[in-house]
C-alpha positions as a printed NumPy array, in Angstrom:
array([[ -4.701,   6.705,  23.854],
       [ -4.076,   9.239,  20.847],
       [ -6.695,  11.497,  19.595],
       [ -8.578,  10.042,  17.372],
       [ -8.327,   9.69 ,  13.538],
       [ -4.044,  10.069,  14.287],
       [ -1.852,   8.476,  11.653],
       [ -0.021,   6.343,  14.104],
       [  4.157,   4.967,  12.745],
       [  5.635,   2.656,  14.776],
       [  9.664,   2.917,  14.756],
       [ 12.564,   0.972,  15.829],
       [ 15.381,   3.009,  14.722],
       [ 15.112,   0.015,  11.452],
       [ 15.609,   1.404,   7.696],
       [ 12.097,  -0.085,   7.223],
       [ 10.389,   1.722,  10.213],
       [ 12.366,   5.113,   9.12 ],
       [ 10.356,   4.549,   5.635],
       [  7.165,   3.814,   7.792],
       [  7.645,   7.31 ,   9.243],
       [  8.314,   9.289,   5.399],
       [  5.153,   7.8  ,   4.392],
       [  3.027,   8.163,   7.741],
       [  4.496,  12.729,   7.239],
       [  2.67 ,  12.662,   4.031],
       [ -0.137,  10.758,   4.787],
       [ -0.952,  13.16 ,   7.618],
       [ -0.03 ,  16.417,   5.473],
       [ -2.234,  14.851,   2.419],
       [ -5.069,  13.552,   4.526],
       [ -4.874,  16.514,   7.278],
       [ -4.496,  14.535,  10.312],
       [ -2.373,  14.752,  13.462],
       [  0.984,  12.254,  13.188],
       [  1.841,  10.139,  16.457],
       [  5.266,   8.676,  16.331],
       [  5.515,   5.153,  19.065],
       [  7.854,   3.615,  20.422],
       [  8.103,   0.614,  22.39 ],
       [ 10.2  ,  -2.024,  24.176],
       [  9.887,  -4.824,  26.787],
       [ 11.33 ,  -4.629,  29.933],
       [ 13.608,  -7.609,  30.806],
       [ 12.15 , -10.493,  32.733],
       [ 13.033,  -9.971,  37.135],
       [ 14.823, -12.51 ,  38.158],
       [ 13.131, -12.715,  41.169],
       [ 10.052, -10.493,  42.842],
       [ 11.217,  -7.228,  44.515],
       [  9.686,  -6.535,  48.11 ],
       [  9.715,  -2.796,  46.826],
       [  9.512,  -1.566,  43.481],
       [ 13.412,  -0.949,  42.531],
       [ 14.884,   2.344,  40.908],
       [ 16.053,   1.178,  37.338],
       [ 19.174,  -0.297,  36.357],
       [ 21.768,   1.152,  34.714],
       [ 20.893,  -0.994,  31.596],
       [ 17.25 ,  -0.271,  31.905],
       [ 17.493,   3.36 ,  31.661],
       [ 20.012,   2.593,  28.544],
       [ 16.986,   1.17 ,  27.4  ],
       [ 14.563,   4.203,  28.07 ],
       [ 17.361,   6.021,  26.486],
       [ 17.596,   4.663,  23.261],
       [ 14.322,   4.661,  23.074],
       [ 13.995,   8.447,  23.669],
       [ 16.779,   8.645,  20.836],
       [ 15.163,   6.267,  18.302],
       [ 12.111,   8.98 ,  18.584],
       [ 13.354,  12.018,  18.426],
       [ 15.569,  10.699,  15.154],
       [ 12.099,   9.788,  13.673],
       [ 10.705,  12.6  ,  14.756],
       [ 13.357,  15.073,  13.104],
       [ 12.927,  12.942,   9.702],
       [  9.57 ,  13.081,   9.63 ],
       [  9.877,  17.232,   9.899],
       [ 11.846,  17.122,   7.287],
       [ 10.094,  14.376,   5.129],
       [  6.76 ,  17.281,   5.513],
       [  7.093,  20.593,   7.557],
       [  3.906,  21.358,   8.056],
       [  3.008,  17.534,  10.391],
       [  1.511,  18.007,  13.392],
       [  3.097,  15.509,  15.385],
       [  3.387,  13.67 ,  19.106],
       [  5.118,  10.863,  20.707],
       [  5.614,   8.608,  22.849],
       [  7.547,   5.335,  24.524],
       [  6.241,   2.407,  26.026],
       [  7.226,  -0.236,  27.81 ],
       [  5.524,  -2.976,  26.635],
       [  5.334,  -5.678,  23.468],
       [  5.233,  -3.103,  20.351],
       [  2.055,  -5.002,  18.866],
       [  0.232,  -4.655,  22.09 ],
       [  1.404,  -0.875,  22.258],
       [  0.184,  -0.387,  18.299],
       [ -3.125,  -2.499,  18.388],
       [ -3.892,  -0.065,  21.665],
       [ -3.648,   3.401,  19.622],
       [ -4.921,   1.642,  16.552],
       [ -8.024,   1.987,  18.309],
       [ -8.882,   5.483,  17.56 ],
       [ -6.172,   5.946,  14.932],
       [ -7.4  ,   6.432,  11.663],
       [ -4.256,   4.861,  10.003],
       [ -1.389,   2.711,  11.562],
       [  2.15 ,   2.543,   9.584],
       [  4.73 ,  -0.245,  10.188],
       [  7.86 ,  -1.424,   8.651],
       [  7.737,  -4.71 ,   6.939],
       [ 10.54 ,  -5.562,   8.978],
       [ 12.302,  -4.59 ,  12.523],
       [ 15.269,  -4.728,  14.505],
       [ 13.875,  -8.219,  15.54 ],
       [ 13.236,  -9.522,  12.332],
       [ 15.63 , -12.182,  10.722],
       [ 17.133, -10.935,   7.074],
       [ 15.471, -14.198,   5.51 ],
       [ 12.024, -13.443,   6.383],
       [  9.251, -11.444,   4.476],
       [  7.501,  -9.521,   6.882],
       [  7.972,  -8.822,  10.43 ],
       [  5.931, -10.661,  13.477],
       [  4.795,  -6.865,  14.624],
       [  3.766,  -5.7  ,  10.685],
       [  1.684,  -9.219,  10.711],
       [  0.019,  -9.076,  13.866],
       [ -1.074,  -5.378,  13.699],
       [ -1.988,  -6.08 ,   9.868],
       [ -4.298,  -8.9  ,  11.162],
       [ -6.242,  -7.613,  14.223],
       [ -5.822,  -3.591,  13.958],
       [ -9.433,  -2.201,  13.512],
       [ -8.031,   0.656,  11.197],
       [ -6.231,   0.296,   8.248],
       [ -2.982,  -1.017,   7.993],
       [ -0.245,   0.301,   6.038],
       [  2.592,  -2.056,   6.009],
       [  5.763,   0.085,   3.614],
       [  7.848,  -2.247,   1.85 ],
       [  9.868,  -1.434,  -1.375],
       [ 11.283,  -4.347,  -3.837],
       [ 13.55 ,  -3.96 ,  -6.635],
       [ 11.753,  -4.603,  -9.537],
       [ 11.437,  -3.183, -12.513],
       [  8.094,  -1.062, -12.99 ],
       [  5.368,  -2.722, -14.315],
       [  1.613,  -1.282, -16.084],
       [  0.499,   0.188, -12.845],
       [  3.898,   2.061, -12.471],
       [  3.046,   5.211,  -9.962],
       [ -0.161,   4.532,  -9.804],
       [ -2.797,   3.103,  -6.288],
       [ -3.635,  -0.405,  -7.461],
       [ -7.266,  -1.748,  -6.005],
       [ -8.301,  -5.324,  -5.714],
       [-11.676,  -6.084,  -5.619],
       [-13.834,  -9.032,  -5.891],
       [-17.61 ,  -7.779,  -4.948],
       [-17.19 ,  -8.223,  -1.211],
       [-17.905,  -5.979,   1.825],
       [-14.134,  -5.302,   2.37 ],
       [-12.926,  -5.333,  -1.314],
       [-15.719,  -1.962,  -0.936],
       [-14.193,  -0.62 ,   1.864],
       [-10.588,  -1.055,   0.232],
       [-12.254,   0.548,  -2.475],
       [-13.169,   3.759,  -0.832],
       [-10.03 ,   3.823,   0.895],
       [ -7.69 ,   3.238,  -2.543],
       [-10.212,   6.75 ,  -4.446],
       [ -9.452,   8.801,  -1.167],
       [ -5.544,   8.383,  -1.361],
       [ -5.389,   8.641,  -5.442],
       [ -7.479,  11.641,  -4.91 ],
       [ -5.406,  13.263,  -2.257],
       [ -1.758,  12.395,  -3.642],
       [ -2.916,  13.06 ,  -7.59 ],
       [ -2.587,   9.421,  -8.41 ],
       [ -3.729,   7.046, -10.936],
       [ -6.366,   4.027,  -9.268],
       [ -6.357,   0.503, -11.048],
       [ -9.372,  -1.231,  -9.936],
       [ -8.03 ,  -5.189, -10.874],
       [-10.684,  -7.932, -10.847],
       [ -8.579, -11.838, -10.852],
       [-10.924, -14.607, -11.88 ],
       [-10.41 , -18.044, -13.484],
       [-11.954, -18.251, -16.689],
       [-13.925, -21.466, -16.701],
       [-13.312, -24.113, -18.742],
       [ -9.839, -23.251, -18.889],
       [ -6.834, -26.025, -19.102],
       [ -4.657, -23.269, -17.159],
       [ -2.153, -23.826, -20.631],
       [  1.202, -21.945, -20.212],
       [ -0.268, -20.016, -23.699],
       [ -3.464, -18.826, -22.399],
       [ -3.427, -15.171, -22.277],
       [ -3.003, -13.813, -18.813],
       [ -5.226, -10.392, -19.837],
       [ -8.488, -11.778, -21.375],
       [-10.869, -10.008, -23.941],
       [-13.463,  -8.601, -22.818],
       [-15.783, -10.955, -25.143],
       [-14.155, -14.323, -22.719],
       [-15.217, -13.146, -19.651],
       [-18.286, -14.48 , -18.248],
       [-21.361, -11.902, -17.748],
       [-20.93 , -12.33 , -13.94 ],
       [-17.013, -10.853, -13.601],
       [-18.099,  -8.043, -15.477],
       [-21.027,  -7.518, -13.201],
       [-19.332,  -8.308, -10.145],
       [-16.469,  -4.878, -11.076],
       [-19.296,  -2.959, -12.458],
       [-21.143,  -3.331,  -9.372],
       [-18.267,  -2.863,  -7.164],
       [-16.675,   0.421,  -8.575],
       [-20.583,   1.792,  -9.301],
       [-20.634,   5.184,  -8.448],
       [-17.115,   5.873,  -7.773],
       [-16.609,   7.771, -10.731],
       [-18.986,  10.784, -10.236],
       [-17.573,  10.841,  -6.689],
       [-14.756,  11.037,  -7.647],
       [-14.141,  12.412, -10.93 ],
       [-10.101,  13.786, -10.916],
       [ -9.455,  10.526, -10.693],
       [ -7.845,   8.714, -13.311],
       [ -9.457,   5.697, -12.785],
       [ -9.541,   3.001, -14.924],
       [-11.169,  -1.008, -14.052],
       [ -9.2  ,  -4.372, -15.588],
       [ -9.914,  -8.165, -15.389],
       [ -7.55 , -10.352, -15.011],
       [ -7.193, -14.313, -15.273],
       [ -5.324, -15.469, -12.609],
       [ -4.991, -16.126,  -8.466],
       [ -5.966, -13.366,  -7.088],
       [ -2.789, -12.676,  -4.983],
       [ -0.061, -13.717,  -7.776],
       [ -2.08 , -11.197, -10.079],
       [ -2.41 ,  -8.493,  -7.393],
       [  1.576,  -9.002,  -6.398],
       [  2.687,  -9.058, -10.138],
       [  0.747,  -5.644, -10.071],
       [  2.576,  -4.203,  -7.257],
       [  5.382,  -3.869,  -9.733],
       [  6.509,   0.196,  -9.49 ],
       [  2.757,   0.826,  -7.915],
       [  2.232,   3.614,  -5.61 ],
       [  0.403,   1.631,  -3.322],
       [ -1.865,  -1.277,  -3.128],
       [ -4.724,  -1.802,  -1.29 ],
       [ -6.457,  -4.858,  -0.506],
       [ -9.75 ,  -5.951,   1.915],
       [ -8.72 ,  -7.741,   5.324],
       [-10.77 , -11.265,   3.566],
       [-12.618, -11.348,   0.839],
       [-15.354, -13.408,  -0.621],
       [-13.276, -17.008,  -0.102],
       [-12.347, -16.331,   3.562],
       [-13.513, -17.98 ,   6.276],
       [-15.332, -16.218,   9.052],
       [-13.114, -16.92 ,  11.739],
       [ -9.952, -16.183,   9.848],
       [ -8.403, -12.337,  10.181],
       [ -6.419, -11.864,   7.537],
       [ -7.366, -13.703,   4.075],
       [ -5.185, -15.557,   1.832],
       [ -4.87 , -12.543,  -0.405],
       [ -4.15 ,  -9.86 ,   1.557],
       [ -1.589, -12.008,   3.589],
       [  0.085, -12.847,   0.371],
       [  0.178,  -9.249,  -0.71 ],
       [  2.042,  -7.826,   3.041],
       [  4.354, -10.867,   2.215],
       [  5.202, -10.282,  -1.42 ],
       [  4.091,  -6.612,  -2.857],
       [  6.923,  -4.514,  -4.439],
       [  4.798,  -1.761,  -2.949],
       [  3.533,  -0.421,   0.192],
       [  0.152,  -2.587,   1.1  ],
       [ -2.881,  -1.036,   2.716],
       [ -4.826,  -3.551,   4.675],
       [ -8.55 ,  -2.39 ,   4.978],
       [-10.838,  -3.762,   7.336],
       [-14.385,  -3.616,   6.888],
       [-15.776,  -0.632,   8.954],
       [-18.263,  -1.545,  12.097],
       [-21.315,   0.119,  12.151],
       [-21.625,   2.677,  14.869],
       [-24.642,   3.086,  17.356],
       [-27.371,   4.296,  16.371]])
C-alpha cells in the first residue's frame, strides 16, 4: 500500500501512459504530494500444478525485466517532466486494475492513460482507464489529448455541475487545481429549455432572460461560496442548452482539464459511473477528472 494522499500513474511503456506520468510530475509538484509510479503484469497461466514452487522461466523473468525497464523509463521522464517529485515505485504481478484500485485506496489521485499496450487502435478508452475510472474511491484522472481546434474554454479547468452531491465534490476538486496551476475554471450548467422543439436554429447559448428561475438557482447554489474561497481564481459560471455530455465534450475543446462527478442527479443508485462522466473519459479532447463523492469518516 502507498502512503497515503500519493499521486499514483500507472504505466505500460504506452505513449498514453508516458503522458499519464508528465501530468501525474506536476500534479505532485503543484499539489505537494509524494508520486508513486506502478507497474503491473499477469503472470502466464501453469499449465499444470507444480509439486514445488518452480524458479522462473527464462520468459518470465523477461517479463520482470521489462517491467523493471518500463519503470525506470517513466521514472527518468517524470524527473525530467518536474525535478523537484518525490517519487517511488513499484511492479506487480497481477491484473493492472486490481494492482491500481489497491493503491487507489489511500492515494489521493490515480493517473491512467486512456489507452494501453492492450488496447485496440479503434477503441476510445482502455478496459484499465474504465474500470479504475468506475470503482477507484479517489479521483480519477484519465489523460487523453484530441486534435481539435481550441474552443471558448481554451487553457482553461472546465467544471460540470448540475446541483448534485458529486457535481460539489467535482467542484471543489476543479477550484483546487485552477488555483494551484494559475488556471481559468468554467463552471458549465447543460439544461433543456422547456418547451423547446430542439429546432436546428435554436441558440445553443441561451439568454439569461430564457432560462427558467430554477437553472439559475440550481448554479448559484452550487458554486455559492466558491468565490471568496477562492478569489485568484478566474472563475466565471455559464448555462448551456444542451445534453449534458455533448455540451461538456464540445467544451473539452483546447481545455486544460475537465472535471466531472462520478453520477449526477439522473444516475441510478446502483450504477458507478453515470452517463456523463462515461461519455466525457470516452470523448473529451482533454484530460478528464472523475470525482467521486467523498465518504464521511468516523466520527
Amino acid at each position: 500500500m502507498v502512503a497515503e494522499h500519493t499521486i499514483v500513474v500507472g504505466v505500460d511503456g504506452s505513449p498514453p501512459s508516458l503522458e499519464a506520468v508528465d501530468w501525474a510530475a506536476a500534479e505532485a509538484v503543484r499539489r505537494g504530494r509524494p508520486m508513486h509510479i506502478l507497474n503491473a503484469f499477469q503472470w502466464p497461466p501453469p499449465i499444470y500444478a507444480p509439486v514445488v514452487a518452480p524458479s522462473p522461466s527464462p520468459f518470465e523473468l523477461g517479463i520482470q525485466e521489462a517491467a523493471a525497464q518500463i519503470v525506470a523509463e517513466a521514472a527518468d521522464r517524470a524527473r525530467a517532466a518536474a525535478s523537484a517529485v518525490r517519487l517511488t515505485t513499484a511492479i506487480r504481478p497481477e491484473p493492472a486494475s486490481v494492482a491500481l484500485l489497491d493503491t487507489a485506496r489511500t492515494a489521493a489521485e490515480v493517473v491512467v492513460g486512456s489507452r494501453g499496450h492492450g488496447g485496440f487502435a479503434g477503441l476510445l478508452l482502455g478496459s484499465v482507464s474504465t474500470q479504475v475510472a468506475m470503482h477507484a474511491p479517489c479521483p480519477v484522472v484519465v489523460v487523453r489529448h484530441l486534435d481539435r481546434p481550441p474552443g471558448p474554454e481554451a487553457g482553461r479547468v472546465v467544471v460540470g455541475v448540475d446541483g448534485s452531491h458529486d457535481a460539489g465534490d467535482a467542484l471543489r476538486f476543479a477550484f483546487e487545481h485552477a488555483a494551484s496551476c494559475g488556471a481559468g475554471l468554467t463552471a458549465v450548467l447543460a439544461h433543456r429549455r422547456a418547451g423547446s422543439a430542439g429546432r436546428p436554429d435554436d441558440p445553443l447559448i441561451v439568454d439569461a432572460d430564457d432560462v427558467g428561475e430554477d437553472v439559475h438557482r440550481t448554479l448559484a447554489e452550487s458554486t455559492a461560496g466558491w468565490r471568496e474561497k477562492y478569489p485568484d481564481v478566474d472563475f466565471r459560471t455559464i448555462t448551456v442548452r444542451g445534453r449534458a455530455s455533448a455540451v461538456l465534450v464540445d467544451r473539452s475543446a483546447g481545455a486544460r482539464l475537465l472535471v466531472v462527478g462520478s453520477r449526477g442527479r439522473g444516475g441510478f443508485t446502483g450504477l458507478l459511473l453515470g452517463s456523463v462522466s462515461l461519455t466525457a473519459v470516452q470523448h473529451a479532447a482533454c484530460p478528464v477528472a472523475v470525482v467521486r463523492q467523498e465518504k464521511p469518516g468516523p466520527s
